[in-house]
Every structure is written in structure tokens, then in C-alpha cells.
N, C-alpha and C positions, 0 to 999 in steps of 0.2 A: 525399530530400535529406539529406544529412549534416548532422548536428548538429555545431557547430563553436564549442567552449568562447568565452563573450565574452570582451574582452579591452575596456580601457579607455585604450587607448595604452602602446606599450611600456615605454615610464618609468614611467609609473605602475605595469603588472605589476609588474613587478619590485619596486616600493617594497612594494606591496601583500603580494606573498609574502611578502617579507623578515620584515613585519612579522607575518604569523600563525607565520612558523617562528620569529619570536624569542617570543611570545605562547603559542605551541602547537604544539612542533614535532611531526610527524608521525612521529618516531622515538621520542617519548616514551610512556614506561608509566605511565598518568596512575594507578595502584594504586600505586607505586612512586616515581615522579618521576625513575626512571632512563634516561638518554639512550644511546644506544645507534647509532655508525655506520652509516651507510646503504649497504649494500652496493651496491659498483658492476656495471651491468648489468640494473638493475632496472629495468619498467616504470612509469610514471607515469600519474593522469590526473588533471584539473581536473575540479573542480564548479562549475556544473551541468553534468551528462551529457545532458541534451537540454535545451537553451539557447532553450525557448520557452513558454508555458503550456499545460503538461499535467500537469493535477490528477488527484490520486484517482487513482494509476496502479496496474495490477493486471500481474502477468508471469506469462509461461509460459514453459517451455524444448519443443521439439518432437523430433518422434522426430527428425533430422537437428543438432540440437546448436543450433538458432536459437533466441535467445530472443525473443520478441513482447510489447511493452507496446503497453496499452491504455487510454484516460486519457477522465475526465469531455468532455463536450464535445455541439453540437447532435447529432453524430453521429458515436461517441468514435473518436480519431485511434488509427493504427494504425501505430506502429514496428518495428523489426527489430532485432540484433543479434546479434554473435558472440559479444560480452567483457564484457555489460553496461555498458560506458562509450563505443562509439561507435556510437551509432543513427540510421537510415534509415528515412525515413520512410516509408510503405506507400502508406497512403493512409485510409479510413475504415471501420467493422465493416460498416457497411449501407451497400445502393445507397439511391437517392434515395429511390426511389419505395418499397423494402423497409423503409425505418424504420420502428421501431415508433410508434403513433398512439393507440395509444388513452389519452392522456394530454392532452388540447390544449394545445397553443402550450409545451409540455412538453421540455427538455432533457435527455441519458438521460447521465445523472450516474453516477458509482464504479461503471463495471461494474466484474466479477469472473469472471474466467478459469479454466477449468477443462479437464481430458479426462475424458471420461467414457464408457465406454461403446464406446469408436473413435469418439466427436465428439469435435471444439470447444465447449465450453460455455459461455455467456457470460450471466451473470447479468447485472441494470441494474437503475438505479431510473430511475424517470420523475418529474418533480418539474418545477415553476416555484418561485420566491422566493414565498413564501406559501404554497405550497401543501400545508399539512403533512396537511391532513384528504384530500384524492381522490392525493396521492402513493402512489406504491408500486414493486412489483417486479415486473420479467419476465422471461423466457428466450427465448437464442435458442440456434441451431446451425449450425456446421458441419466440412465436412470437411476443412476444412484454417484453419489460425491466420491466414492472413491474409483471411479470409472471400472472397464476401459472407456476412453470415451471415441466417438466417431466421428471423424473428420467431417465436413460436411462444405468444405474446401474453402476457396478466399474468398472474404469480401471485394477487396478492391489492393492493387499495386501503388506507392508514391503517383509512378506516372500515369495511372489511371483518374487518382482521385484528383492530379494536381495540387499533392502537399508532400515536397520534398518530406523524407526520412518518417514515413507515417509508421510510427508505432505507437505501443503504451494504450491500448484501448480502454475504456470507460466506460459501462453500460450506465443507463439510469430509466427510469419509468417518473413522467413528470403530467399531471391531467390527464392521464387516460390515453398517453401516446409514450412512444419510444425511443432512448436515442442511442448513437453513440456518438462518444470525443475521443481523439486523440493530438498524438502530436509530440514530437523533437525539436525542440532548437528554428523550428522554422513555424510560429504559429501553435496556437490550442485551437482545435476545432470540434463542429459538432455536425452530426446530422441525421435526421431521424431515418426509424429502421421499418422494416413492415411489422403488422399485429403478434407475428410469432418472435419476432426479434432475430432472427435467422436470417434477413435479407436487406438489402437499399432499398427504402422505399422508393419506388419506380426508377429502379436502375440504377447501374452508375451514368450515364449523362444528367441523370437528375439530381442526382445527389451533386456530382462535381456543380453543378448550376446554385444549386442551395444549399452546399454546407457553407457555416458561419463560424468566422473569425471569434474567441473569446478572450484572448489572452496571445501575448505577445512572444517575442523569439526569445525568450532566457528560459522557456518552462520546458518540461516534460513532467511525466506519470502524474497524470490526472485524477483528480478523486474529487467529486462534489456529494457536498453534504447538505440534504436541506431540514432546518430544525430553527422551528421557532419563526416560520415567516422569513427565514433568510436562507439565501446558496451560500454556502462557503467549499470556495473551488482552492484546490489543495494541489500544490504541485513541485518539482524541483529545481533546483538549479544548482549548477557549477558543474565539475568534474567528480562523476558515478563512479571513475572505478578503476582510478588511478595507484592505491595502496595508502602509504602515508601521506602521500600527496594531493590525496581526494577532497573535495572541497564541496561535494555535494551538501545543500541545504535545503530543508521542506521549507517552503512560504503560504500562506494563504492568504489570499482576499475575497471578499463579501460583497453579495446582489441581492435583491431585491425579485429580480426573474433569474430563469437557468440561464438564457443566454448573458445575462449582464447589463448593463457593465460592471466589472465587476472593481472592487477599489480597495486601498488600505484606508487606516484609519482618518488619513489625513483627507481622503478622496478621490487620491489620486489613481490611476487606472494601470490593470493589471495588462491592459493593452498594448501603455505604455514604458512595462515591466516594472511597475511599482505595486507593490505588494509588503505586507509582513511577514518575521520572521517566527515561525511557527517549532522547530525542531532544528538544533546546532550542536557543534560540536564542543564537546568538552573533553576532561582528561582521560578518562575513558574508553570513548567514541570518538567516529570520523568519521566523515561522507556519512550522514545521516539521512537518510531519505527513497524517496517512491512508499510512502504509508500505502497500506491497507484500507478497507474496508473501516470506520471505526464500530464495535462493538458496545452494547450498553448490560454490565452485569445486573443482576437480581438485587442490585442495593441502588440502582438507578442509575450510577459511575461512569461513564464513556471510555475507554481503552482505543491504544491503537499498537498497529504492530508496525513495524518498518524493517530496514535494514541499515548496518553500518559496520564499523571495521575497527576490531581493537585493537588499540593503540600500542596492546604489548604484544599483539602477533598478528599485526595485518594479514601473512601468509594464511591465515585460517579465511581468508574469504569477507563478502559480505555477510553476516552474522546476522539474526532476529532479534532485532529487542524491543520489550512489550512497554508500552506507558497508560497510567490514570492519565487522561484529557481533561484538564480543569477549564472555567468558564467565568471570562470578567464580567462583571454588574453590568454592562453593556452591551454582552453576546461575544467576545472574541475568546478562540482559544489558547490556551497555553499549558505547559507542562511544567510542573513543580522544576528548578532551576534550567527551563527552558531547555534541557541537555536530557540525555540517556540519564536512567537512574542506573546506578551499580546495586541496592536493594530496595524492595519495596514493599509497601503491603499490598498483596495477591486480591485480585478480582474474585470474585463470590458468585458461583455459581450453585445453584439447588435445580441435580440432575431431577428431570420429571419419572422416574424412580422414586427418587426421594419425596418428592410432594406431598 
């Protein structure tokens, strides 16, 4: 089903816009404060981009130019699109009976999407609310993005790997090796995987002996980015998912290597929970965080997709909304008024179709 931006009665739209483009208009270069005419013939779109709860969303683009989000959930929902801002809903990664179980009464929270190999790779955590000691992580597969996919059962429990509340997984491929990171509230960590990405490399007694600390207790949902000779590791903090009381915020800080150290601009260490602020809340939006994958459209642009909670009906859930990633003269990111946009100008995609 199409995701179809809310609207809160026409009159109201309209007041409602009026008042973020006089507040923060989307022409503005908030380094600058120069305003700048809107070219006519430009595309648009509103946030939220899928206009229901779907947390912890994770993307892929596939060999045919589709992109696939995939979001926390009993049995995580499964989207489509062409442009990043208008998405169809698939339907779910596993059949019924295919979900993974060896978790009880366990919901499979922030996967994480991958190709690997000529799979679909789809990292998860298993977790219930409390269950930070038998939570953990598993893999599944398949041959195409909108599954079903195939359990291919846990990597490792909290108290297996010895990291209380282990979720939130992260794949990444770095010199010709593999890893994963995750991590809640107690530590980011990392450790590599075997050649298929499917396993610990040499066990879990090895893995618990060798994964490595990157990042301190304030973080969760991990996302590293590396671009231009630098990692920038992406993560959250506060309270995910509280309603209007949510205080979740995206931070990031910057290395030099994947593991780190990794620092804000002053230096100081994400070790030691210092870090910048990357995505916050405005009138809008709330508990803004756990990004995505970031995307780069066919005009060069960076994008990213998140989750948060609007302010005139929290009840609707963690919500999608999409953002242009802009880039200081010195490598850090940021989002035109640091906040959710309420309108934008839409990413540019040329389906290879079109070519």
C-alpha cells in the first residue's frame, strides 16, 4: 500500500507549512543564513515518508534500481521504493512459520540489510523489554530483497558474547575482511565475521576474547560511514520510545581507522561519550534517531532516512523521515536546520529504465 504523507486538514496544512518556511525555510543555508529562490520545476516531498511505525529502519538499493526498507517489528515490515520518499509496502521478511524463535515471546528488532555474497543478508536482534542478559543477534538469507528470508539461527546471546543488552547490529566490509558492531547502553562494539559473513569468526570463545570496545554507554544503533579517508560512526542516544517524552538524538563522531578512536570535533572521545550532534528535535519531530544506511542519489546528494515521532500525534508511532545530508568544508555532517524537514526538495533518481 502506498504510504500517503498525513495531513491534518487542509487549513491547517497550509498554516502549518507556512509556519516552518517562515521558522526554517528549506531554501536556507543555515552555515550562512543566505536565502536563496526556489527554482521552478522542482520536485517536492513531505515528512514523514512512510506515514506509520517503522522503527530502526535499515535500506538497500537492489541490482534493478529498487530501494527496500526494513524496520523493527514482530516480524520486520518490508517496503519498496523508486525515490526514497514514496513507499509500498511488501509485506514481512519471514513467513510465519520461518520466523526466527530461538528467542521466546522475543521481537526481532533493527535488522540490518546487506548483499553479500549474491545473497540478501539480513542481520536482527531478538530481544523482549527486559531482556538485556539472553538477547542477541541472528542471520538470515535470501535471494532476492523482498524475501522470504531463512533463518539461519543466532550468532551469539548478551551472555554468551559478554555484552549486556546486545542488539542493534551493523555489518560493514573494511580491507578485504568483515565485521559486525553492536550495542545498547552498555558499550559499541565490534568483531569480525567469517569470509561469508554468516558466522564468528572462530567461534564465540573467540570472538568474546577479541571483540573491541568503540564507543561508550550513552550509544545505540550503529551505523559507520566511511567516505573521504574518514569512519563516521553514527549512533543514539536518550529515550527511543517514550512518546512526547522521547528524547532520542542521532550523534556522530569521526576516525581515522574503523575501530577508532573515534572523536567530536573538539577531540574528545566517543569512548568517553562525547560526540556531536548530528539529527534533533524540532517542532515537528521527536526522538529522532537509529538512521539508516545513508544513500547517495544521481545528482551526487547524500540522503538519509531515520525515525521519529510527530509532535501532533505521537499515537501514530515511530514515523520515516527522509533528509538531504549536507557536508562542512572540513568533512562533518549536517542537515539543513539540523531538525526533520516538514518539506523538501526530493532526491533524483534515473531508474536504469530510463537510462
Amino acid at each position: 500500500m502506498i504510504q500517503i504523507p498525513f495531513f491534518i486538514g487542509q487549513a491547517a496544512a497550509v498554516i502549518l507549512t507556512m509556519f516552518y518556511a517562515a521558522a526554517c525555510p528549506d531554501n536556507t543555508d543555515v552555515r550562512t543564513g543566505n536565502t536563496q529562490e526556489q527554482p521552478a520545476g522542482k520536485v517536492w516531498y513531505t515528512n514523514p515518508v512512510i506515514n506509520r511505525s517503522a522503527p530502526d529502519p535499515t535500506v538497500i538499493r537492489a541490482n534493478d534500481g529498487t530501494f527496500y526498507l526494513y524496520a523493527t517489528g514482530g516480524n520486520p515490515a518490508v517496503y519498496k521504493s523508486a525515490n526514497l520518499y514514496k513507499w509500498d509496502y511488501v509485506g514481512t521478511a519471514f513467513t510465519k512459520k520461518g520466523k526466527p524463535a530461538w528467542e521466546p515471546k522475543a521481537g526481532i528488532w533493527a535488522p540490518d540489510i546487506n548483499y553479500i555474497n549474491g545473497k540478501y543478508v539480513l542481520y536482527y536482534s531478538m530481544s523482549v523489554w527486559g531482556g538485556g542478559k539472553t538477547c542477541g543477534l541472528g542471520v538470515a538469507v535470501s535471494d532476492t530483497p523482498e524475501g522470504p528470508f531463512t533463518d539461519l539461527g543466532k550468532l551469539f546471546r548478551s551472555n554468551e558474547i559478554g555484552v549486556h543488552n546486545s542488539i542493534d547490529p551493523f555489518y560493514i566490509e573494511d580491507n578485504g575482511k568483515k565485521y559486525l558492531f553492536w550495542g545498547s547502553w552498555n558499550g559499541i562494539w565490534g568483531v569480525e565475521l567469517t569470509d561469508d559473513g554468516l558466522a564468528l569468526k572462530g567461534g564465540i570463545d573467540y570472538a568474546k576474547k577479541h571483540k573491541v570496545q568503540i564507543a561508550g554507554t550513552a550509544y545505540e544503533a550503529t551505523y559507520i560511514l566511511k567516505r573521504d579517508g574518514h569512519y563516521y560512526l553514527f549512533n543514539s542516544i536518550g529515550s527511543c520510545c517514550n512518546g512526547a517524552r522521547s528524547t532520542y538524538t542521532t550523534v556522530v563522531g569521526r576516525a581515522d581507522n574503523l575501530f577508532g578512536p573515534y572523536v567530536n570535533k573538539a577531540g574528545e572521545r566517543m569512548m568517553d561519550n562525547k560526540h556531536e550532534i548530528f539529527i534533533k528535535r524540532n517542532d515537528a519531530f521527536l526522538g529522532t534517531g537509529h538512521n539508516a544506511e545513508f544513500v547517495q542519489d544521481d545528482n551526487g546528494n547524500d540522503w538519509v532516512i531515520y525515525h521519529a515521532f510527530r509532535t501532533d500525534d505521537v499515537h501514530a508511532g515511530r514515523v520515516d523521515c527522509l533528509d538531504r545530508v549536507y557536508w562542512t568544508e572540513d568533512g562533518w555532517p549536517y542537515l539543513s536546520g539540523n531538525g526533520p524537514a516538514v518539506k523538501a526538495e526530493a532526491p533524483v533518481f534515473i531508474q536504469p529504465a530510463d537510462k
